[in-house]
PyMOL Python script that loads the backbone (N, CA, C, O; Angstrom):
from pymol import cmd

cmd.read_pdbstr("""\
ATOM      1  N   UNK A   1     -11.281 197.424 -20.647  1.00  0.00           N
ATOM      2  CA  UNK A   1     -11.232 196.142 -21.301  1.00  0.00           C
ATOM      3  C   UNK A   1     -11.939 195.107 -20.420  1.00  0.00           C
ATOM      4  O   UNK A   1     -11.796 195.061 -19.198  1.00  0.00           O
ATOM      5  N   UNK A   2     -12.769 194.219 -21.188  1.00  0.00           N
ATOM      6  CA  UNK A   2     -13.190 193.227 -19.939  1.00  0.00           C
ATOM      7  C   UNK A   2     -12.236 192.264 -20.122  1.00  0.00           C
ATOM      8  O   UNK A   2     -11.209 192.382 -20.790  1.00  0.00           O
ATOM      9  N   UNK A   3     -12.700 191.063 -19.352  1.00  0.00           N
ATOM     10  CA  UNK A   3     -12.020 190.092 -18.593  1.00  0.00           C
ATOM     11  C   UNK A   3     -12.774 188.968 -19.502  1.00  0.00           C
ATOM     12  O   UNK A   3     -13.982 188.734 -19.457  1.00  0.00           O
ATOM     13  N   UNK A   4     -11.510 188.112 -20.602  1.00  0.00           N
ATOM     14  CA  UNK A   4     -11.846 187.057 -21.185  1.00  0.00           C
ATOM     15  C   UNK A   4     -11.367 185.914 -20.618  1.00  0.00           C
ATOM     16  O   UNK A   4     -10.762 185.743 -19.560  1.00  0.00           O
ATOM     17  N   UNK A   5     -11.869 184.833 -21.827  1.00  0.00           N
ATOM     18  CA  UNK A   5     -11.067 183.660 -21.903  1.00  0.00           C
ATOM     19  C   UNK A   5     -11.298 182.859 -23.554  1.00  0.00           C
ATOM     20  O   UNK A   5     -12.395 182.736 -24.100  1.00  0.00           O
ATOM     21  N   UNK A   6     -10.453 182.559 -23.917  1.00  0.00           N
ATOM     22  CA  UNK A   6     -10.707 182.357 -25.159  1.00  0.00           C
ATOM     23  C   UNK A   6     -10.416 181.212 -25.566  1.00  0.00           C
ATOM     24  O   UNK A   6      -9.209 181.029 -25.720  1.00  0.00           O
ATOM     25  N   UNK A   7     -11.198 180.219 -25.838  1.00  0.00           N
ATOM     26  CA  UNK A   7     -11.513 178.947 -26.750  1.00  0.00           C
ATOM     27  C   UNK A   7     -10.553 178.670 -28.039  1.00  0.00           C
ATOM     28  O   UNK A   7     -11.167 178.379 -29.064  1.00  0.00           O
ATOM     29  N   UNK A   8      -8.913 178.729 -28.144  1.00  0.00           N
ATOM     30  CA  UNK A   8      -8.649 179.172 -29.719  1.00  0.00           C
ATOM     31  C   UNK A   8      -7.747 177.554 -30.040  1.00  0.00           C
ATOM     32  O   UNK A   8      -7.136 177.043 -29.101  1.00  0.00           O
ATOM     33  N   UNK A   9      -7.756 176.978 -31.210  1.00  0.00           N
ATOM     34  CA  UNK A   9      -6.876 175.884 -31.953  1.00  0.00           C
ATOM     35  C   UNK A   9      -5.708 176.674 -31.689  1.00  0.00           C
ATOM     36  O   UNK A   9      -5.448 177.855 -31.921  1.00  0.00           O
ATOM     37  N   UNK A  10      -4.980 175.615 -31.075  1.00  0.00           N
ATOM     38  CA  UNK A  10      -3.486 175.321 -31.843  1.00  0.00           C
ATOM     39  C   UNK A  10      -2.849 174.656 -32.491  1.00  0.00           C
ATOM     40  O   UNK A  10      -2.550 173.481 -32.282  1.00  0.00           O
ATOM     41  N   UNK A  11      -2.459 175.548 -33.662  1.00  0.00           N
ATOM     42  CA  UNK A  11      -1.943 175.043 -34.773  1.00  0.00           C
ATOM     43  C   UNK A  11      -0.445 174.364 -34.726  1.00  0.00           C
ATOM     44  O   UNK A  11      -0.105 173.305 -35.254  1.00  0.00           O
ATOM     45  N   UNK A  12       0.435 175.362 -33.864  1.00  0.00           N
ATOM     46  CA  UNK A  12       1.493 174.606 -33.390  1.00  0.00           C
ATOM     47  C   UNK A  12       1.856 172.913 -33.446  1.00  0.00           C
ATOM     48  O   UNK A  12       2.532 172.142 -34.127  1.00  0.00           O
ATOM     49  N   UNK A  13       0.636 172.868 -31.864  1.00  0.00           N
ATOM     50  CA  UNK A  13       0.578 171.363 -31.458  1.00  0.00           C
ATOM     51  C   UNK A  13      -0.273 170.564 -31.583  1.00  0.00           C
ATOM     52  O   UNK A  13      -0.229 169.426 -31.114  1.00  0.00           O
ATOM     53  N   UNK A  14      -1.524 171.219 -32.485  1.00  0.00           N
ATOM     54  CA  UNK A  14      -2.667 170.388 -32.543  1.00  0.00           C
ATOM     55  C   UNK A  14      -3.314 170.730 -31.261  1.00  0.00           C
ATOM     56  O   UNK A  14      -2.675 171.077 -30.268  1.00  0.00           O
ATOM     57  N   UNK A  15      -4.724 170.612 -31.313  1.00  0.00           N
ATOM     58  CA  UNK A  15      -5.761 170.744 -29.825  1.00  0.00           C
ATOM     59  C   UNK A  15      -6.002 172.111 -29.541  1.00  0.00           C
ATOM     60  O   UNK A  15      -5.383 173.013 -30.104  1.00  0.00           O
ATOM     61  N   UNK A  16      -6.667 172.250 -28.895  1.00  0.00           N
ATOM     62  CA  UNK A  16      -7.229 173.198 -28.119  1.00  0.00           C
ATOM     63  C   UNK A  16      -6.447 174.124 -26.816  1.00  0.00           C
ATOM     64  O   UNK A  16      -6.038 173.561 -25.800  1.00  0.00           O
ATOM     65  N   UNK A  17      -6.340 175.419 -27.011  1.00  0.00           N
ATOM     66  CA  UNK A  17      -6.347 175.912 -25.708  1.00  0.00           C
ATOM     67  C   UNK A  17      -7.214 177.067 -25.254  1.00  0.00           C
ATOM     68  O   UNK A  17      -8.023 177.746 -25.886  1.00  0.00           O
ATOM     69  N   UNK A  18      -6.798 177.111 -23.888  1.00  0.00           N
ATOM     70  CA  UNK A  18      -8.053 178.265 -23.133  1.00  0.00           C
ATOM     71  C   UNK A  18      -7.254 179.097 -22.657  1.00  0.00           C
ATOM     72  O   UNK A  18      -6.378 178.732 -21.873  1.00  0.00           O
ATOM     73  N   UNK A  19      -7.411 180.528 -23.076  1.00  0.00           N
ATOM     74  CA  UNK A  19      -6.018 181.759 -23.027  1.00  0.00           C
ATOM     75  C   UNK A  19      -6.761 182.802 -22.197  1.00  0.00           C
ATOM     76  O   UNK A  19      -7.990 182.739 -22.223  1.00  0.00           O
ATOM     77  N   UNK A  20      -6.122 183.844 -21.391  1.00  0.00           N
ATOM     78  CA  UNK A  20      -7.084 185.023 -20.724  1.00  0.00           C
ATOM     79  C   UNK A  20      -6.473 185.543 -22.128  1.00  0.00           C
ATOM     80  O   UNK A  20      -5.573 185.188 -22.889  1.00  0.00           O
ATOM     81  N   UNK A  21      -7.409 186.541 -22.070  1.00  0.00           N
ATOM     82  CA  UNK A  21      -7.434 187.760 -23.385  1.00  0.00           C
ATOM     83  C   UNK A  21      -5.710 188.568 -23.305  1.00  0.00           C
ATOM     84  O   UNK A  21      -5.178 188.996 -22.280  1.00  0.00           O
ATOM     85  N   UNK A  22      -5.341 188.577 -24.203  1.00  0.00           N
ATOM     86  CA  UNK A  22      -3.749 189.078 -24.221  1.00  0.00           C
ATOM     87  C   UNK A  22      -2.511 188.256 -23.489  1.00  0.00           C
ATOM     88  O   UNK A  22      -1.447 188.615 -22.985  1.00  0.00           O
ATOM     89  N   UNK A  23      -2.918 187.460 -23.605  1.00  0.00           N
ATOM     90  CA  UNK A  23      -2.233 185.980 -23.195  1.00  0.00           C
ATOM     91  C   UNK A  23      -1.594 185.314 -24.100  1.00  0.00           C
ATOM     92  O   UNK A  23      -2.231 184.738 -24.983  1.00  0.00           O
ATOM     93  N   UNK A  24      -0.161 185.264 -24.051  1.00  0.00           N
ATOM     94  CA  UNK A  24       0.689 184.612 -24.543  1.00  0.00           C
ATOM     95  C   UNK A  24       0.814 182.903 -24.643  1.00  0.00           C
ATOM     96  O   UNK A  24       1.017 182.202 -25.634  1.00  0.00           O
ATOM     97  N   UNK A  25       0.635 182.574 -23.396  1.00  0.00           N
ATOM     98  CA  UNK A  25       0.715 181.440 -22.836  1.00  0.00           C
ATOM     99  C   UNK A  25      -0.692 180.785 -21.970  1.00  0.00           C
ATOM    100  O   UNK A  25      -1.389 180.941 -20.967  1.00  0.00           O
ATOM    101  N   UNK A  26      -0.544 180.132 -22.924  1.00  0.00           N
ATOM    102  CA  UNK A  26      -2.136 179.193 -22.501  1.00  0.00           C
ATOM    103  C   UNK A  26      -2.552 178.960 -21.432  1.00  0.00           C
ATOM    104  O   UNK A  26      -1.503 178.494 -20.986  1.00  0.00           O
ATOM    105  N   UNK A  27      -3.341 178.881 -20.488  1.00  0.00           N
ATOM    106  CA  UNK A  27      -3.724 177.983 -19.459  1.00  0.00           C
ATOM    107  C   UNK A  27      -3.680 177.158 -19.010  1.00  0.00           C
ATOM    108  O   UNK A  27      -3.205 176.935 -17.897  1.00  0.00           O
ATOM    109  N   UNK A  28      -4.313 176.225 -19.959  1.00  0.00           N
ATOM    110  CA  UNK A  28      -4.369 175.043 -20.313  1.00  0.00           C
ATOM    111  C   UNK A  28      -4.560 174.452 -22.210  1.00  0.00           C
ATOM    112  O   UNK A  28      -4.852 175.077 -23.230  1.00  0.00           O
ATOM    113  N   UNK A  29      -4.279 173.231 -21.994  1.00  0.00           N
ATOM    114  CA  UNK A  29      -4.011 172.686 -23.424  1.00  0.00           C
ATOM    115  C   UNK A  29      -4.993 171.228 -23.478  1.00  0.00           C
ATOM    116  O   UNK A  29      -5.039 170.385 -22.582  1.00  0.00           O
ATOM    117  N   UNK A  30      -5.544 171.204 -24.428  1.00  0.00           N
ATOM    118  CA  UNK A  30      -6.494 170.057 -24.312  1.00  0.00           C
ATOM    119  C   UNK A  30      -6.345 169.302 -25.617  1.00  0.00           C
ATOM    120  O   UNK A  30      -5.682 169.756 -26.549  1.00  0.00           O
ATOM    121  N   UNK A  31      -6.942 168.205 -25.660  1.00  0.00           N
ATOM    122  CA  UNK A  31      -6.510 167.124 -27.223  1.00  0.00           C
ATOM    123  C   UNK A  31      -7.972 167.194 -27.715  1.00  0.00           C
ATOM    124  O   UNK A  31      -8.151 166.778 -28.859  1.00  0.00           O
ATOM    125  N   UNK A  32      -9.111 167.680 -26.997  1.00  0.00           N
ATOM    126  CA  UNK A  32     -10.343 168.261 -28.180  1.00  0.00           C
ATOM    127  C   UNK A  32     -10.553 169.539 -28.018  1.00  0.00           C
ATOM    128  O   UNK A  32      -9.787 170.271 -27.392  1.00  0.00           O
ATOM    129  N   UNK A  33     -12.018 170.049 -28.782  1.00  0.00           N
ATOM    130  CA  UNK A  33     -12.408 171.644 -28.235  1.00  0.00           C
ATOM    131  C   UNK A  33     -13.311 170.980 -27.587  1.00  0.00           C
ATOM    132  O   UNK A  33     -13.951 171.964 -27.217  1.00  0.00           O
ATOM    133  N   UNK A  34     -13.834 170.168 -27.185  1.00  0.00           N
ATOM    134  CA  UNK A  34     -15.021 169.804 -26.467  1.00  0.00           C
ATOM    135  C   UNK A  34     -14.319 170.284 -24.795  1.00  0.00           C
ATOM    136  O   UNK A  34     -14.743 171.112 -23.989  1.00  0.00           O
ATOM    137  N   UNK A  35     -13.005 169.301 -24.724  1.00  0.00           N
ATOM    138  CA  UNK A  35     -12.395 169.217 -23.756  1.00  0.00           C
ATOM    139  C   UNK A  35     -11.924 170.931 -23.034  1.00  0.00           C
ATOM    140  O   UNK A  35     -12.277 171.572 -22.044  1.00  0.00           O
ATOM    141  N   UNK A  36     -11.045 171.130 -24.071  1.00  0.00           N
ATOM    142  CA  UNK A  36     -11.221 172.926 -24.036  1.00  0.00           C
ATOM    143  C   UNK A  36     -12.583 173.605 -23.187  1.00  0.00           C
ATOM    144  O   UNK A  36     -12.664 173.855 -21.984  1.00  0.00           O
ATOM    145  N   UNK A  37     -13.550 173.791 -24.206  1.00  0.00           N
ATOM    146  CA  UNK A  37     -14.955 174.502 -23.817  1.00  0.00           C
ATOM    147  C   UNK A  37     -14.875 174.044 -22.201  1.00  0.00           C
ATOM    148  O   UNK A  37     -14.554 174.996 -21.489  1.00  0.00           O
ATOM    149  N   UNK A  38     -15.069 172.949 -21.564  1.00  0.00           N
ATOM    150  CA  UNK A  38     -15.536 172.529 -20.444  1.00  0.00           C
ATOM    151  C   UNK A  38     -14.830 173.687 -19.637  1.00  0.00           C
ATOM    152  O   UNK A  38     -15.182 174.751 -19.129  1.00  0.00           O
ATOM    153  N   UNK A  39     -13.717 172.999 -19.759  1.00  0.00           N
ATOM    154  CA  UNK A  39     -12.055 173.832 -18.715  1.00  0.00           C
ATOM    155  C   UNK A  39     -12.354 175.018 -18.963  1.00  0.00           C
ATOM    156  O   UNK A  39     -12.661 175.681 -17.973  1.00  0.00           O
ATOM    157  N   UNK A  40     -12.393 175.924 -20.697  1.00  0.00           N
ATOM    158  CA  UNK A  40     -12.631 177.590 -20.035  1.00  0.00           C
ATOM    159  C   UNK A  40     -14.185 177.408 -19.417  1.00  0.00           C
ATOM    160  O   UNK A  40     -14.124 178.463 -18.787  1.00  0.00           O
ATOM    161  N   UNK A  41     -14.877 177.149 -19.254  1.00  0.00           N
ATOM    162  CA  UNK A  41     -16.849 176.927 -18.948  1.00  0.00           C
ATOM    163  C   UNK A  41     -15.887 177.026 -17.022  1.00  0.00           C
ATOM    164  O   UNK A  41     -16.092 178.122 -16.499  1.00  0.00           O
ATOM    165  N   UNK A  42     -15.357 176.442 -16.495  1.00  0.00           N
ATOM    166  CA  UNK A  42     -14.602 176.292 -15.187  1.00  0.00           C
ATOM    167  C   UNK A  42     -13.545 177.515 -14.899  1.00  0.00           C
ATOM    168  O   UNK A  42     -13.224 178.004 -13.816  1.00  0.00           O
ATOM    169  N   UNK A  43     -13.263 177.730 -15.756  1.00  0.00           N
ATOM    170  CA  UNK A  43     -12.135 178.943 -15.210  1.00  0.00           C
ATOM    171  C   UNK A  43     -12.913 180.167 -15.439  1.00  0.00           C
ATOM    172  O   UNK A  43     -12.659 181.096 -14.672  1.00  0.00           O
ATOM    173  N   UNK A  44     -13.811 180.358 -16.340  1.00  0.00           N
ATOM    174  CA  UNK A  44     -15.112 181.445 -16.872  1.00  0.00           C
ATOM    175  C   UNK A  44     -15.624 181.648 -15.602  1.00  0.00           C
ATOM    176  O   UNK A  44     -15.607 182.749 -15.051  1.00  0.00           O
ATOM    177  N   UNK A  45     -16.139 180.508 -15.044  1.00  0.00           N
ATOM    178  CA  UNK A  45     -17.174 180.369 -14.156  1.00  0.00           C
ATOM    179  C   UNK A  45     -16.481 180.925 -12.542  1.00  0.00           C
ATOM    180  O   UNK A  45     -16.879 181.750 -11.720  1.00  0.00           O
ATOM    181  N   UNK A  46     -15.530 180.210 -12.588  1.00  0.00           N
ATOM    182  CA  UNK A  46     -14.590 180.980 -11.214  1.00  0.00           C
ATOM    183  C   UNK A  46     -14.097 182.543 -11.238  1.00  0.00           C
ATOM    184  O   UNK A  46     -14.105 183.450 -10.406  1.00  0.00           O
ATOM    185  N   UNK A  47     -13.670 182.417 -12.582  1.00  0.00           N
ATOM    186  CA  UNK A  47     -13.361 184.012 -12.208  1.00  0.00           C
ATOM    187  C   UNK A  47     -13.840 185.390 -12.913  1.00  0.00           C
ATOM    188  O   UNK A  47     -13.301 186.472 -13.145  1.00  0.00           O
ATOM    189  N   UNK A  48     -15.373 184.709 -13.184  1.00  0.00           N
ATOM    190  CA  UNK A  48     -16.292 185.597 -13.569  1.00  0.00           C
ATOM    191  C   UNK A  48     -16.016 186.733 -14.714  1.00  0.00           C
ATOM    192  O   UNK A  48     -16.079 187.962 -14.725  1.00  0.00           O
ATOM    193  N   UNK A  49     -15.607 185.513 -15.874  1.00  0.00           N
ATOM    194  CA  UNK A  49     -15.172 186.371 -17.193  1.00  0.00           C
ATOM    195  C   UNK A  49     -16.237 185.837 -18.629  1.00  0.00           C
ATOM    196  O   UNK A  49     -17.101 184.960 -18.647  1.00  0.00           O
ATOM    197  N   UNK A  50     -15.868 186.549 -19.489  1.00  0.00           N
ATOM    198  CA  UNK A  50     -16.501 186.276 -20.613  1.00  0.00           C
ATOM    199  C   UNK A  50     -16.165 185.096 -21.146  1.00  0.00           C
ATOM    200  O   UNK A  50     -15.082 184.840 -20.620  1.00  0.00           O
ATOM    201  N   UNK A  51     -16.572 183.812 -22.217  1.00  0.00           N
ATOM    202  CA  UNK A  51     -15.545 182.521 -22.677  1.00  0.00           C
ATOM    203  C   UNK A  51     -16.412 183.239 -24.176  1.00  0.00           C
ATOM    204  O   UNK A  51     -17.570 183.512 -24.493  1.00  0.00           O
ATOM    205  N   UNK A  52     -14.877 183.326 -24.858  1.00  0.00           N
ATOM    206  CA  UNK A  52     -14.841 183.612 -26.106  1.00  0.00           C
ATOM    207  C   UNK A  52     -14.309 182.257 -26.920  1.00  0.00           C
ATOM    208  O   UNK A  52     -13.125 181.930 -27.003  1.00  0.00           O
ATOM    209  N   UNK A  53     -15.644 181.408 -27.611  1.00  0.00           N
ATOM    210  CA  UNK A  53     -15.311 180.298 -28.016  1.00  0.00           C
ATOM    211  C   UNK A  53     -15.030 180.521 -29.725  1.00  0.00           C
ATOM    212  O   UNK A  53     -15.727 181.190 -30.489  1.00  0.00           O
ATOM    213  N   UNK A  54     -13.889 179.806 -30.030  1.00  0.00           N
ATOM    214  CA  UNK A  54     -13.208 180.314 -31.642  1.00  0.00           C
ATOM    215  C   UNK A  54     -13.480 179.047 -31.831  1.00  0.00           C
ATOM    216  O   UNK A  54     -13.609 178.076 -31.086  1.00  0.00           O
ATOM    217  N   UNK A  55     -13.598 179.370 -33.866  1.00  0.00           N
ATOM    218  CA  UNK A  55     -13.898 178.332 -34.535  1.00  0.00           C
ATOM    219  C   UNK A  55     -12.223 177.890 -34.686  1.00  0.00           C
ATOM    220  O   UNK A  55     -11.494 178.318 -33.791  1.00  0.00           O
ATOM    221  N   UNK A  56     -11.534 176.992 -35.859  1.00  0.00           N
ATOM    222  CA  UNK A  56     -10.768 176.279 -36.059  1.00  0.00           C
ATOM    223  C   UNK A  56      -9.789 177.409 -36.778  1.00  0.00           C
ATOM    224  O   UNK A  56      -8.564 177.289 -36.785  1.00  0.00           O
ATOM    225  N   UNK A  57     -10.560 178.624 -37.438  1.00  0.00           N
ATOM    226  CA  UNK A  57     -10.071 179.660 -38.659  1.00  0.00           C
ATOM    227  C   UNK A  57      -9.729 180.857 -37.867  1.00  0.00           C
ATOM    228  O   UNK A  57      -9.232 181.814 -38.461  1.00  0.00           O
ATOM    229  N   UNK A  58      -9.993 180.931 -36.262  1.00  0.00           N
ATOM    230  CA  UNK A  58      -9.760 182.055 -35.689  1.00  0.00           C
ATOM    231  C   UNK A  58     -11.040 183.037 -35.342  1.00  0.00           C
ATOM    232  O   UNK A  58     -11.008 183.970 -34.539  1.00  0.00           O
ATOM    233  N   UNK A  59     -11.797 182.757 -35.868  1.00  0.00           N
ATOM    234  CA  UNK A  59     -13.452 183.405 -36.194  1.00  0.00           C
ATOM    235  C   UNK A  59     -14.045 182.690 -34.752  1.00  0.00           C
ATOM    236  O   UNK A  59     -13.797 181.648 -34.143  1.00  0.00           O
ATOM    237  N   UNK A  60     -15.098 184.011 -34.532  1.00  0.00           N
ATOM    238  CA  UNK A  60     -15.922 184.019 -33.329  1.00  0.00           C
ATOM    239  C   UNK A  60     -16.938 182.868 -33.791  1.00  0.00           C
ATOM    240  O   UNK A  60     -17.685 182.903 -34.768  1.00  0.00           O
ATOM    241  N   UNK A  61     -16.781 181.820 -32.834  1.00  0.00           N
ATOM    242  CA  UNK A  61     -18.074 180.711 -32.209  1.00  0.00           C
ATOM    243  C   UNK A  61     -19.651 181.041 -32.189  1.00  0.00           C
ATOM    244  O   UNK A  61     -20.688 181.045 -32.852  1.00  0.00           O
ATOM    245  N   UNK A  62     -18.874 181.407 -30.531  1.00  0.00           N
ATOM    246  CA  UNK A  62     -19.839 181.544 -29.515  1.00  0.00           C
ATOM    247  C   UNK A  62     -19.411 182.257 -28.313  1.00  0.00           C
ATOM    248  O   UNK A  62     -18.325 181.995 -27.797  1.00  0.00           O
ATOM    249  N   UNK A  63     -20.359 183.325 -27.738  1.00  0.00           N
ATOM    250  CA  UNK A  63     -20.175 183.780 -26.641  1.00  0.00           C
ATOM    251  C   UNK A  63     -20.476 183.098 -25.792  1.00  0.00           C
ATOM    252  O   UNK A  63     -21.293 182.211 -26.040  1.00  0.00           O
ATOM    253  N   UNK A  64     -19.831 183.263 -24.186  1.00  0.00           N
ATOM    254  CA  UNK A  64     -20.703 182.578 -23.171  1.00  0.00           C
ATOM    255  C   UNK A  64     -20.294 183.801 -21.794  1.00  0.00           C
ATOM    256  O   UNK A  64     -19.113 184.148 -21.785  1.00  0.00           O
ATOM    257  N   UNK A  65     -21.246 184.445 -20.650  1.00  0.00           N
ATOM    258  CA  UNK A  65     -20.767 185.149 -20.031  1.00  0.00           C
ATOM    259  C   UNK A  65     -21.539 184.270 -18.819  1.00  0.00           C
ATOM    260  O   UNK A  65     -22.637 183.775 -18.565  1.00  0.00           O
ATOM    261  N   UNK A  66     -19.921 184.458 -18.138  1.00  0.00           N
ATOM    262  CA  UNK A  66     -19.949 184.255 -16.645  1.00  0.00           C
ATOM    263  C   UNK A  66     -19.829 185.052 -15.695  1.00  0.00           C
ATOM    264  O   UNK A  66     -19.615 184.586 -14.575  1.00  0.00           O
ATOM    265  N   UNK A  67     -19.943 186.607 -15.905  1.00  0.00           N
ATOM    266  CA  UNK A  67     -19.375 187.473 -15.055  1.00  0.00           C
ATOM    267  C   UNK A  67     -20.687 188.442 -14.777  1.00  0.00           C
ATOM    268  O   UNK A  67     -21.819 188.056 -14.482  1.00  0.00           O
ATOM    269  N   UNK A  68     -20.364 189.407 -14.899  1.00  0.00           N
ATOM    270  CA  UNK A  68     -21.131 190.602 -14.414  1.00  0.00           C
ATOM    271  C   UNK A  68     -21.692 191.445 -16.127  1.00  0.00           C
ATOM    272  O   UNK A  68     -21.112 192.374 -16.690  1.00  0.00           O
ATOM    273  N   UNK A  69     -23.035 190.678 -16.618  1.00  0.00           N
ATOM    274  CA  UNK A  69     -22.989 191.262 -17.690  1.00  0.00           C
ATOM    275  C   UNK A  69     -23.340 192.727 -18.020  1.00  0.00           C
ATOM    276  O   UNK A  69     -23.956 193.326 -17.139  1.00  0.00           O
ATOM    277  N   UNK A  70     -23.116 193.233 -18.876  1.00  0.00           N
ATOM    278  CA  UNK A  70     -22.986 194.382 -18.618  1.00  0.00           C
ATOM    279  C   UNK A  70     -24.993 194.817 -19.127  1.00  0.00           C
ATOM    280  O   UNK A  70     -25.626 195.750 -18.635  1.00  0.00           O
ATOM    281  N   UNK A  71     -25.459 193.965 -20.026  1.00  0.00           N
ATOM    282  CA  UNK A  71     -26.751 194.050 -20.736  1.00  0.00           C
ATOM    283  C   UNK A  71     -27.132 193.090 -20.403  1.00  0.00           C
ATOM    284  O   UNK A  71     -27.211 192.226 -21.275  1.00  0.00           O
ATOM    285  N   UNK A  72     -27.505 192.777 -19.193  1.00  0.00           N
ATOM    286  CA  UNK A  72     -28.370 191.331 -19.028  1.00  0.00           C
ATOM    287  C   UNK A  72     -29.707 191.837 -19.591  1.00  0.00           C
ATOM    288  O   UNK A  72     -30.102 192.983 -19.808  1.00  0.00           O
ATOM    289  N   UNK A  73     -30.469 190.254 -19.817  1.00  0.00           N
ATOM    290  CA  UNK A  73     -31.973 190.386 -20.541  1.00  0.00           C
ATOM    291  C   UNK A  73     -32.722 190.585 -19.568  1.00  0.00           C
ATOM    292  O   UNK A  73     -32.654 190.157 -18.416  1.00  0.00           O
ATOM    293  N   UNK A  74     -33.474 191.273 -20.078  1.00  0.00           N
ATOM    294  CA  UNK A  74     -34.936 191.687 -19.299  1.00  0.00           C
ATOM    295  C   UNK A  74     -35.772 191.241 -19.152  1.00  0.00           C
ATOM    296  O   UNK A  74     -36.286 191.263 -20.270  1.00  0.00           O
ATOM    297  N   UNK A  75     -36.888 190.426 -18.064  1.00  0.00           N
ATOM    298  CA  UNK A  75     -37.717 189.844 -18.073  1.00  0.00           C
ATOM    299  C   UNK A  75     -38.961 190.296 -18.744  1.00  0.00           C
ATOM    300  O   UNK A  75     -39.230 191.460 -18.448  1.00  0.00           O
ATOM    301  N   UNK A  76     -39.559 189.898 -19.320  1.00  0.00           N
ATOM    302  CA  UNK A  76     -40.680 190.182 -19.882  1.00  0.00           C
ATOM    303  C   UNK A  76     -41.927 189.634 -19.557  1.00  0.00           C
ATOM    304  O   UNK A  76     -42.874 189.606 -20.342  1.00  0.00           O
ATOM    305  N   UNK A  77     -41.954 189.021 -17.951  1.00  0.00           N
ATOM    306  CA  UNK A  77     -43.006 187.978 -17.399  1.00  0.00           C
ATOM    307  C   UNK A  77     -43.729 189.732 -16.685  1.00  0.00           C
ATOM    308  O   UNK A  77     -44.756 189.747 -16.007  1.00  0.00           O
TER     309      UNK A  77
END
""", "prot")
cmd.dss("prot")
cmd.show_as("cartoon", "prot")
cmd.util.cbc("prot")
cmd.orient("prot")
């Protein structure tokens, strides 16, 4: 399994949180997704995981990898 972090609404309380993958309990909790994105973009970035950014419906965003990808792109210069 790799090593996430995930961008998902809460519906609960309103706002945003940033969860590791199979995570019960949030990280952190934010009052936008803007605010969200940054914070996982910082915890992604430290501990060299994937940020799995969700739309509002639960549905995949956007990827973003901070870690060790497994298919990096190939230069073509």
């Amino acid at each position: 399994m790799r090593k996430e972090h995930h961008v998902v609404y809460n519906s609960e309380r309103g706002g945003w949180d940033v969860k590791k993958n199979n995570s019960k309990r949030a990280s952190i909790h934010c009052d936008t997704k803007e605010q969200a994105v940054d914070a996982g973009c910082r915890f992604s970035g430290s501990q060299k995981t994937e940020l799995v950014i969700h739309k509002m419906n639960g549905k995949i965003q956007n990827l973003d990898s901070h870690g060790n990808d497994p298919f990096p792109p190939k230069d073509r210069k």
